[in-house]
C-alpha positions in Angstrom: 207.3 119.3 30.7 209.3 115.9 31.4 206.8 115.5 34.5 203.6 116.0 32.4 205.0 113.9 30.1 205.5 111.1 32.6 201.9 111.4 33.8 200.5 111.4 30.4 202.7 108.1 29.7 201.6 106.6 33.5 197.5 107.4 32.4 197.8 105.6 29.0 199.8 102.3 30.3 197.0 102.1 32.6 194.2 102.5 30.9 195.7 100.2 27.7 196.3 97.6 30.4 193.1 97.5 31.6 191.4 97.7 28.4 193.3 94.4 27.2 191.3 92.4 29.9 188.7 89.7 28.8 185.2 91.4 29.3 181.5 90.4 28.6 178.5 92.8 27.6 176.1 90.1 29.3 177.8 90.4 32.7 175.7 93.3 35.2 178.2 95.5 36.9 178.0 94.1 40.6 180.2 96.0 42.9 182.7 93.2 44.9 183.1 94.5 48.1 186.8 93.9 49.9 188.9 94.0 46.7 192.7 94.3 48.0 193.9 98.1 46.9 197.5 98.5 46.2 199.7 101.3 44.8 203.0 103.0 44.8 202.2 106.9 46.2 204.9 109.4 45.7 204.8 112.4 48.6 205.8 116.1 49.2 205.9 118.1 52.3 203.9 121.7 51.3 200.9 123.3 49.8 199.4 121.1 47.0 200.5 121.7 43.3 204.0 122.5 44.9 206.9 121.1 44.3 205.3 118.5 42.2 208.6 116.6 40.7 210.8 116.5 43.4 207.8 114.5 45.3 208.9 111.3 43.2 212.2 111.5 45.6 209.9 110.5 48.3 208.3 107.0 47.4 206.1 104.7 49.5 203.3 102.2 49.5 199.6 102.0 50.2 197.6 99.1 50.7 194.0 99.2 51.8 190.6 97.8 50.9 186.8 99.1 50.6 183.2 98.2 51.0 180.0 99.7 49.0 177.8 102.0 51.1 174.9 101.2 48.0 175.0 97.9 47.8 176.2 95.6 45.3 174.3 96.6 42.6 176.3 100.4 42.5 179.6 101.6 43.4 178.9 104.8 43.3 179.5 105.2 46.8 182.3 103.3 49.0 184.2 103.7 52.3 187.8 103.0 52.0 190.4 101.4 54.5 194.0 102.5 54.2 197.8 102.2 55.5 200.5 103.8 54.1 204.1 104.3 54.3 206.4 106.9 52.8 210.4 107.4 52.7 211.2 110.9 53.2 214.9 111.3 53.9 214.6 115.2 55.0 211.6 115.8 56.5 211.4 112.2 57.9 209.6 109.1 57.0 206.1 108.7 58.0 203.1 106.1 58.3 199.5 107.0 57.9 196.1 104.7 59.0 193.0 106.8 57.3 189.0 106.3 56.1 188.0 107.2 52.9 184.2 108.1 52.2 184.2 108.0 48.2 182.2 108.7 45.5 182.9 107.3 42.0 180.7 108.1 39.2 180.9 106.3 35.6 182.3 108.7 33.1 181.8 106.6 30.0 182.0 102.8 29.4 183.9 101.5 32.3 186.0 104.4 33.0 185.0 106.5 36.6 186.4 109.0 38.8 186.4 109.7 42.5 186.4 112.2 44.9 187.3 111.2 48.3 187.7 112.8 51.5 187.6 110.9 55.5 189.9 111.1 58.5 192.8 109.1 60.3 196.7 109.2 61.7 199.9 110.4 60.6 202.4 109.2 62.6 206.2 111.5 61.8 209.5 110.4 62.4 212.0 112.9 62.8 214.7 112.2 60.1 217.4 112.0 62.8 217.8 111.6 66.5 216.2 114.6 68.1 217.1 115.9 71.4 215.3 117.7 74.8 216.5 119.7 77.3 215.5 117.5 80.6 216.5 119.5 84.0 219.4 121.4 82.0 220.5 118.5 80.0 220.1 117.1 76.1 218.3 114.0 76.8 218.5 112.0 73.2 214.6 110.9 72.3 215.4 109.4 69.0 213.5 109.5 65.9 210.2 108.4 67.5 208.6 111.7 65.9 204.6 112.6 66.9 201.3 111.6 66.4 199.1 113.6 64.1 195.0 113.8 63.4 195.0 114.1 59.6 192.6 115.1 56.8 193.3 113.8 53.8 191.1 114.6 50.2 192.2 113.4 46.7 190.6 112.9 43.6 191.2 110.2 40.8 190.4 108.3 37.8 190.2 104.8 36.9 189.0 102.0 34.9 186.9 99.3 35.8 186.5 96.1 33.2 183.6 93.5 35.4 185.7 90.8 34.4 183.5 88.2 33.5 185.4 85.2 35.5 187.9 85.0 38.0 190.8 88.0 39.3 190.5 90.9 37.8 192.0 94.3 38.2 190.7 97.8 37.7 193.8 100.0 38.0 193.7 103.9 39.4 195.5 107.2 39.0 195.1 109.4 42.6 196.2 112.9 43.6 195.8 113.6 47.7 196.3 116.5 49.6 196.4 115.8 53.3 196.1 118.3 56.1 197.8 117.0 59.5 197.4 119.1 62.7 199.4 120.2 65.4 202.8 119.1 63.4 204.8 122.1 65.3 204.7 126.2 66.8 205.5 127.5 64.0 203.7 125.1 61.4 200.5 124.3 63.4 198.9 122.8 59.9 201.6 120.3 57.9 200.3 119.9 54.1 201.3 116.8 52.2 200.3 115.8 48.7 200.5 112.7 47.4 200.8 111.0 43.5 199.3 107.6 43.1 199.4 104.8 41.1 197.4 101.4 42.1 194.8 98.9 41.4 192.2 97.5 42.8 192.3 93.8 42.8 189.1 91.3 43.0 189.9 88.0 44.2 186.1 86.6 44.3 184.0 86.2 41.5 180.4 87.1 42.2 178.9 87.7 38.9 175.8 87.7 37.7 174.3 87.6 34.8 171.1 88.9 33.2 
């Protein structure tokens, strides 16, 4: 209950931020392409829906950015760039360099939604020094961990205000599952799920008006 809580309270601080920004009902929605997309992502090794709270002991970063596959005058459709990071004191910390294809739909107003799904890296660090058995000796290999193709698929919601001048943000909510292969013999398919919470932020102003 004191998790669902937390997300409702996370949803509503986000949406009440972005609804306090300076908008104008003259301004045409043109899609800014490159927008810098930050957020803090929270992670858990296992099948998705699992082990939900004890994922905020795990917290990392993303930052990325994205281009429109429409054009400017839609953002229906994007491709996004991302690099993350994640803490992970059991299982290991880890780094992941991923494309997104994405599809975001208006709901109402300015709030959307996404689905997303692409392709990338996972690179896993073991937690502590690991060791291999080199011609009948333990040869110390560190923590360098392994390299991993990865799937990852999330969905999300978010607001988007066209600010009519200057910066502006359009903060996000995102839930990713992530499928990486070849992680071990005995788990030849690692799932991950990650909670985020980010923004993307426009730098340039490229309105237009009617």
């Amino acid at each position: 209950m004191k998790t669902i809580n937390f997300l409702a309270l996370l949803v509503l601080l986000a949406f009440a931020t972005a609804h306090a920004q300076e908008t104008d009902p003259n301004i045409r929605r043109v899609y800014r392409n490159f927008p810098l997309v930050i957020g803090l992502q929270f992670q858990a090794i296992g099948l998705p829906f699992k082990n939900f709270k004890e994922s905020f002991a795990n917290p990392g970063i993303r930052i990325g950015t994205e281009v429109s596959l429409t054009g400017r005058q839609a953002q229906n459709w994007a491709q996004g760039f991302n690099f993350g990071w994640n803490y992970n004191k059991n299982a290991g910390n880890n780094i992941q360099v991923f494309t997104q294809t994405i599809y975001r739909p208006t709901i109402v107003s300015n709030f959307n939604t996404d689905v997303r799904i692409g392709i990338g890296m996972m690179r896993s660090l073991h937690p502590t020094d690991s060791f291999k058995q080199i011609n009948g000796e333990w040869v110390n290999q560190g923590t360098a961990g392994k390299t991993m193709l990865m799937v990852p698929a999330g969905i999300s919601v978010g607001y988007n205000g066209y600010s009519s001048s200057g910066t502006y943000v359009s903060p996000f909510i995102n839930y990713e599952i992530m499928a990486a292969a070849n992680y071990n013999r005995i788990v030849p398919v690692l799932p991950v799920s990650s909670f985020q919470v980010g923004t993307r932020i426009y730098l340039v102003n490229l309105k237009e008006r009617k």
